[in-house]
C-alpha positions, 0 to 999 in steps of 0.5 A: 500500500502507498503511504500518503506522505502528506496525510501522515505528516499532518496527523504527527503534527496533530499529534504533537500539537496535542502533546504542546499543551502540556509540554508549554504547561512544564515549560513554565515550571522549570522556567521557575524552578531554574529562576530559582535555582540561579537566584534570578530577581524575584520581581517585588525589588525596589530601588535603593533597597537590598536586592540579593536572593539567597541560593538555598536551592543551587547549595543544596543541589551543589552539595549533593551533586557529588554523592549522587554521581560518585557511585557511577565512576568511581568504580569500574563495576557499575553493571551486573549480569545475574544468570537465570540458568547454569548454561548461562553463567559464561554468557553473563560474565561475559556480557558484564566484562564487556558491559563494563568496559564499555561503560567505563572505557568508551562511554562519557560517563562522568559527563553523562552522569554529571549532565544527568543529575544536574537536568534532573535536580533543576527541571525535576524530569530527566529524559534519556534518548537511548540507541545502539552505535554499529559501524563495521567496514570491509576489509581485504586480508589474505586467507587460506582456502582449499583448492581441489584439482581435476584429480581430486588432489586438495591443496591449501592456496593463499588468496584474498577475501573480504572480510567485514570487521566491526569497528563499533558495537556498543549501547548509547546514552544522551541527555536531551532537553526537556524543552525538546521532548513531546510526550503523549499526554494519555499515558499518564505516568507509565511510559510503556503505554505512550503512543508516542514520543517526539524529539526535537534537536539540531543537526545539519546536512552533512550529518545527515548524509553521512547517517546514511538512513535520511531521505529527499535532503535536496529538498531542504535547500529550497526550505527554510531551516529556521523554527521560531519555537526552537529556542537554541542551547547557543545564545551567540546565535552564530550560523554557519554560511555554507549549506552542509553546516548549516543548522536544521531542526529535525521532528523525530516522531517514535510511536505507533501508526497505521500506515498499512491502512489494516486498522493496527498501529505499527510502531515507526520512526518519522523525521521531518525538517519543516515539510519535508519527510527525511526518514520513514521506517519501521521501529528498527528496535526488537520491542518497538517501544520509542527508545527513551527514559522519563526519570522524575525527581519527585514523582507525581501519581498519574504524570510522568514529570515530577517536581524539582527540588526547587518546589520544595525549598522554594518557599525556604528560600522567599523566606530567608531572602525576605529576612536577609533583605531586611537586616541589610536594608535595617543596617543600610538605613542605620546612622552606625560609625556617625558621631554627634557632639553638643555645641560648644563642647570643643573649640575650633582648635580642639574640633580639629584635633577630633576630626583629624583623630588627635588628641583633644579636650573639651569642655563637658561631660562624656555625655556631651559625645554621642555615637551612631550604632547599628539598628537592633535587629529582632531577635 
């Protein structure tokens, strides 16, 4: 059956449109809560006042930072492989040598785990887009191979084959942003019954022709690469002249579709760049599931985002702003270091003895001399 491009790209954006509502609903509870995080003004200020924001919340996540992300590389077995059968007690060793290798060798775990726990303690969500990094190339070598001759004599000759070598075979793992995650609003808070999941993310026309898999990319040169909702990691805003380096945002819709027309959704992989499908295909995953974690740090019945630490030492932190903006603006506002003298205590001599900080005298009582202090502050 022929897949009708145009109907299938305007039911994935439907799709997506759907799921906006609650995506711009989160939007604006981690603009919040990183607001927060960062100690940004909260608005009531006043001119000549104390304007400084107490940073409960980074402290709090700075100081636990550390013990969250020491288990993951401090050691070089983070994976274990349990056997359910004695036939597969080697098979598993094995897996978990290799799993661990490279975890700890060819994987960016520091900086994974350390983008990981910082996106989850600030934005109260962390996504993780998994997938499978495969490369292999074909080598020729010379090989031994078996030659018979007319009288049946067999003789070991040397000749080259082509042998294909795997370069890389390894499990992959990278943060995405959570301003570029769609998620299926019905699901509620179990992933596995999400009909879809859509990422948005930079990328530009050579990578996508040197991947291999993406389609009609001389299409994109008579589109316009730019998406007004995207709101780009870079705020230089920098971009590249030439075409090949050029940034495109590309739509990446996993989840489940009917395109055969039977009445079954069959689970697919979509991108497009504005109106322009570069990848259409089967889920190429064995369980057809979209490859992505939702993490929440302070899970939610019913919602698969959770809350932030910033929801719960918010209040905390008005708190102890609204107190220390006092005390400074109470000292700020005190006469403290001034000193007043009654007239006709010191004569112009003696006067300029004291403000120079000689040695003076004068006529009267100590009580004659009065000194500035701070405010006192309520206990």
């Amino acid at each position: 059956m022929k897949i009708n491009k145009a109907e299938l790209l305007s039911a994935l954006k439907a799709d997506m449109k759907a799921a906006d509502v609650l995506k711009q609903e989160q939007d604006s509870l981690i603009s919040t809560w990183k607001a927060e995080y960062n100690g940004e003004p909260y608005g009531n200020e006043q001119k000549g006042k104390s304007a400084i924001v107490s940073r409960d919340i980074k402290k709090q996540s700075e100081w636990q930072h550390a013990t969250i992300v020491d288990p993951f590389v401090s050691t070089a077995d983070i994976i274990k492989c349990t056997p359910i059968t004695w036939e597969d007690t080697d098979s598993a060793e094995q897996n978990e040598l290799l799993l661990n290798t490279q975890f700890s060798r060819k994987f960016d775990r520091f900086n994974f785990m350390s983008k990981a726990v910082k996106v989850l303690d600030r934005e109260g969500t962390l996504v993780v887009q998994t997938g499978w990094d495969y490369e292999d190339e074909e080598v020729t070598v010379m090989g031994e191979a078996v030659v018979v001759d007319e009288y049946g004599n067999e003789t070991v000759v040397e000749q080259e084959v082509t042998e294909t070598v795997v370069k890389k075979n390894q499990p992959t793992a990278r943060v995405c942003r959570n301003e570029d995650i769609y998620l299926d609003p019905t699901c509620q808070d179990n992933l596995d019954n999400a009909q879809f999941v859509i990422h948005r993310y930079e990328t530009d026309l050579s990578t996508l022709k040197k991947d291999g898999r993406y389609k009609n990319l001389d299409k994109l040169a008579k589109t316009s690469g730019e998406d007004f909702d995207y709101d780009s990691p870079d705020d230089t805003e920098f971009q590249f002249s030439d075409a090949p380096r050029k940034k495109l945002i590309i739509y990446e819709y996993w989840g489940n579709y009917d395109v055969d027309g039977d009445g079954i959704a069959e689970p697919i992989v979509c991108a497009w760049i504005n109106d322009v499908i570069v990848r259409l295909q089967s889920n190429p995953y064995p369980d057809g599931k979209p490859p992505f974690l939702v993490v929440p740090f302070n899970s939610i019945p019913f919602k698969l985002h959770g809350e932030a630490n910033a929801e719960m030492i918010g209040d905390n932190q008005k708190v102890k702003t609204a107190v220390i903006r006092g005390i400074i603006d109470n000292m700020a506002q005190s006469n403290n270091g001034q000193v007043a003298i009654r007239k006709g205590a010191l004569d112009q001599t003696n006067r300029k003895k004291f403000l120079a900080g000689a040695n003076f005298e004068f006529n009267g009582t100590a009580n004659d001399f009065w000194h500035g202090s701070y405010n006192a502050i309520p206990s």
